[in-house]
C-alpha positions in Angstrom: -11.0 -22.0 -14.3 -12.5 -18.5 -13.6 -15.9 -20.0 -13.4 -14.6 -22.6 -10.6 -12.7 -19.8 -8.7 -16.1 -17.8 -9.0 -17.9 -20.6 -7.2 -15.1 -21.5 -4.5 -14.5 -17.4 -3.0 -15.8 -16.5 0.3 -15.6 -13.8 2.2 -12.3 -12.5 4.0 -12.4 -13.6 7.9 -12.8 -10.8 10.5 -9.4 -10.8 11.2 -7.9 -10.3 8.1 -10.7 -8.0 7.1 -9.4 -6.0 10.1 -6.3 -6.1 9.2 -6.3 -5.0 5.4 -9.1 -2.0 7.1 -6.5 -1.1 9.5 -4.0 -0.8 6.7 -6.1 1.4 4.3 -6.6 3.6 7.2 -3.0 3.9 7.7 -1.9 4.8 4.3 -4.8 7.4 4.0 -3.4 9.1 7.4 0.2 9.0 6.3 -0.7 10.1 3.1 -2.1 13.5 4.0 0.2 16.8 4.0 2.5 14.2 1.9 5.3 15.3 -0.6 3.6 16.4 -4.4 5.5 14.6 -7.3 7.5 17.3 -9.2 8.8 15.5 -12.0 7.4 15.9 -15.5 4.1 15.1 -16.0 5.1 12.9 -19.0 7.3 10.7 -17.2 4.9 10.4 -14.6 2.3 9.6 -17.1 4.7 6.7 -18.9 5.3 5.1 -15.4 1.7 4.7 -14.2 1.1 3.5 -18.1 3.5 0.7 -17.7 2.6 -0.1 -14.7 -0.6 -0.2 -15.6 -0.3 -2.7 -18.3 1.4 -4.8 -15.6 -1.4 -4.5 -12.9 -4.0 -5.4 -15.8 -2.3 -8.8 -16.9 -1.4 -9.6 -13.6 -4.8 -9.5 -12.1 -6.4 -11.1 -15.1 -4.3 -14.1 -15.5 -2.7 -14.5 -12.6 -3.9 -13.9 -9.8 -7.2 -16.6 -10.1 -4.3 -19.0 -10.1 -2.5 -17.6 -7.0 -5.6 -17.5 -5.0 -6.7 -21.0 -6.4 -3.2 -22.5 -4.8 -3.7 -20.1 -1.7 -7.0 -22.0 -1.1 -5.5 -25.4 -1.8 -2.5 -24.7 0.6 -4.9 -23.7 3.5 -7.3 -27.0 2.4 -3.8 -29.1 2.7 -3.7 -27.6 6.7 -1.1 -25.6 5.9 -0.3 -23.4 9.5 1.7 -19.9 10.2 2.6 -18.5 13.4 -0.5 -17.0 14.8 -2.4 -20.6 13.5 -4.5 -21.0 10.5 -4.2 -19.7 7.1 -7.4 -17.6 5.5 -8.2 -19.3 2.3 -9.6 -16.2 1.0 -6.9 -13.3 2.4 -6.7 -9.7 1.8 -4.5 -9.2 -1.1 -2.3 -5.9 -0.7 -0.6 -3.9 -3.8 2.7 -2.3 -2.8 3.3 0.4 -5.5 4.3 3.9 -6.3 2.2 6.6 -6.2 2.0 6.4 -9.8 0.7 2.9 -9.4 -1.6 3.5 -6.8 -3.4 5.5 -9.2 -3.0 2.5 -11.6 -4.7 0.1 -9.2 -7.0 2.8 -8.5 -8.4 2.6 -11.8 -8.3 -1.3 -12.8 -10.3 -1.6 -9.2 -12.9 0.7 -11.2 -13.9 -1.7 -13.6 -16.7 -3.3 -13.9 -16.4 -7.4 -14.4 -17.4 -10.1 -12.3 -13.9 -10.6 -11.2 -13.0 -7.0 -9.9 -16.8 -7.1 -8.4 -15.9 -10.1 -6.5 -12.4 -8.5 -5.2 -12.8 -5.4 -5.1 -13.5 -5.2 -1.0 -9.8 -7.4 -0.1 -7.8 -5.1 -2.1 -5.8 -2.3 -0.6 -3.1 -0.2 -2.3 -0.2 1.5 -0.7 3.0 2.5 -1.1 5.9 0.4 0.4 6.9 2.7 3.0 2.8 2.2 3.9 2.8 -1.0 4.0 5.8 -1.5 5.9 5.3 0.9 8.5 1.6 -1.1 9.3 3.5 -4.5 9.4 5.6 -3.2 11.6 2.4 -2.1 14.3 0.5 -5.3 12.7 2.9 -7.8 12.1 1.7 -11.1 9.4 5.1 -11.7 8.3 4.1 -15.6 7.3 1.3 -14.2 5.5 -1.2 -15.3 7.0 -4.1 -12.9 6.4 -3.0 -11.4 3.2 -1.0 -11.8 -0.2 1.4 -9.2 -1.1 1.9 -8.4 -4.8 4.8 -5.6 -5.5 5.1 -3.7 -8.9 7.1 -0.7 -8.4 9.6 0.9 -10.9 12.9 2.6 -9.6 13.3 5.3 -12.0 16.5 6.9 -10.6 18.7 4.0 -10.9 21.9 6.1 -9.6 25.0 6.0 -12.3 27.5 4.1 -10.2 25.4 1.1 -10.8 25.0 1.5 -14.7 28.4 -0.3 -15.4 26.4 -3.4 -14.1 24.0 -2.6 -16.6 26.3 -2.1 -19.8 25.5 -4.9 -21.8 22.4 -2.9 -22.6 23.5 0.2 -23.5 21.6 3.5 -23.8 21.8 6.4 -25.6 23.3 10.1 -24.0 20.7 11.6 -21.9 18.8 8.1 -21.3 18.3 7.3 -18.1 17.6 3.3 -17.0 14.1 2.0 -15.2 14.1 -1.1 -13.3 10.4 -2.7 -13.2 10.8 -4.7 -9.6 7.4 -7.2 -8.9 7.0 -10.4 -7.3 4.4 -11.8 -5.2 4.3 -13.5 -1.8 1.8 -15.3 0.5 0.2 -17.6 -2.6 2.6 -20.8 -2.8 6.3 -20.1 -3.5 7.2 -16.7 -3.3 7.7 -15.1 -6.9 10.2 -12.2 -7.8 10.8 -11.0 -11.4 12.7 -7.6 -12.6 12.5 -6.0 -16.0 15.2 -3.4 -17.2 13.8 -0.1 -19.3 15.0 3.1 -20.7 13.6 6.5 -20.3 14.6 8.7 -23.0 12.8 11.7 -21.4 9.8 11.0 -23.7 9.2 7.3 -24.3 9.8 4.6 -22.0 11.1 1.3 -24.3 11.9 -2.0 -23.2 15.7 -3.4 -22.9 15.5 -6.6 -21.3 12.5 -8.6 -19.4 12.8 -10.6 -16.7 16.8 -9.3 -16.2 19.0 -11.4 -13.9 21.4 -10.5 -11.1 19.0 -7.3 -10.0 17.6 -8.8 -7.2 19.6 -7.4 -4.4 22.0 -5.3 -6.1 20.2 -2.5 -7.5 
């Protein structure tokens, strides 16, 4: 499958090549002068580690497939709004700064399939991201695909009762791994619960239901 999708990629059109340029430059203005990260190091560390880990798998077995049915949905004639679909769109990571730093580093590597992407790929922060859609609007996703992986690592306590089927220990705190993806097909959502026990993160339940729009 890889070596089909290797065969089938072109370039990104000017206008969504403009677009995902126009967004990079945003995030790097918005990020300067911005607020430092004072929590532990170590908890830091164990967030961009797990999301990480999710970046990795994500781009390595899925995302061939989502672009592959991206393609096949603009071959089909498939329009949005503003007309056309780009068969080969700028793909967008929405992320924490811990995960920035993540996708930072899997863009690094040094395979044929990160060579071949590496240019479409731009990294913000979900504040970023929505603050450019809002000046450069492609709400039916028609230049890009937006993947989200972000974990919400202050889950406040007045929720937790929802949560008490998986119970924690005193001084734990609970992580909820949000991702999804949009703009390739059906959109995709997913949540994952953790626990932080100040040291190690550990996982309580995958793929948890009834998170969505509550937490």
């Amino acid at each position: 499958m890889l070596k089909d999708f290797h065969k089938k990629t072109m370039p990104m059109t000017p206008e969504s090549e403009a677009w995902v340029e126009g967004l990079r430059a945003h995030a790097t203005a918005a990020r300067t002068g911005g607020r430092v990260d004072e929590r532990p190091a170590v908890e830091i560390a164990a967030e961009r580690a797990l999301l990480a880990a999710h970046l990795v798998a994500w781009f390595d077995t899925e995302l061939p497939g989502l672009l592959a049915e991206r393609a096949a949905d603009a071959a089909a004639g498939r329009r949005a709004t503003g007309g056309e679909i780009d068969p080969e769109p700028a793909i967008v990571i929405t992320t924490t700064a811990a995960g920035c730093a993540a996708a930072a580093e899997l863009l690094d590597r040094d395979d044929p399939l990160v060579r071949q992407l590496r240019d479409r790929f731009a990294c913000v922060t979900e504040l970023e991201y929505r603050q450019w859609c809002m000046r450069q609007p492609d709400d039916d996703y028609r230049l890009h695909i937006a993947h989200w992986s972000w974990m919400k690592t202050r889950v406040p306590p007045q929720w937790w009762p929802k949560l008490a089927q998986w119970p924690i220990n005193a001084g734990d705190s609970y992580w909820l791994h949000r991702t999804g993806t949009a703009g390739a097909g059906r959109e995709r959502r997913s949540s994952h619960l953790w626990k932080w026990s100040g040291t190690i993160a550990a996982i309580l339940k995958p793929f948890v239901a009834g998170t969505e729009t509550e937490l």
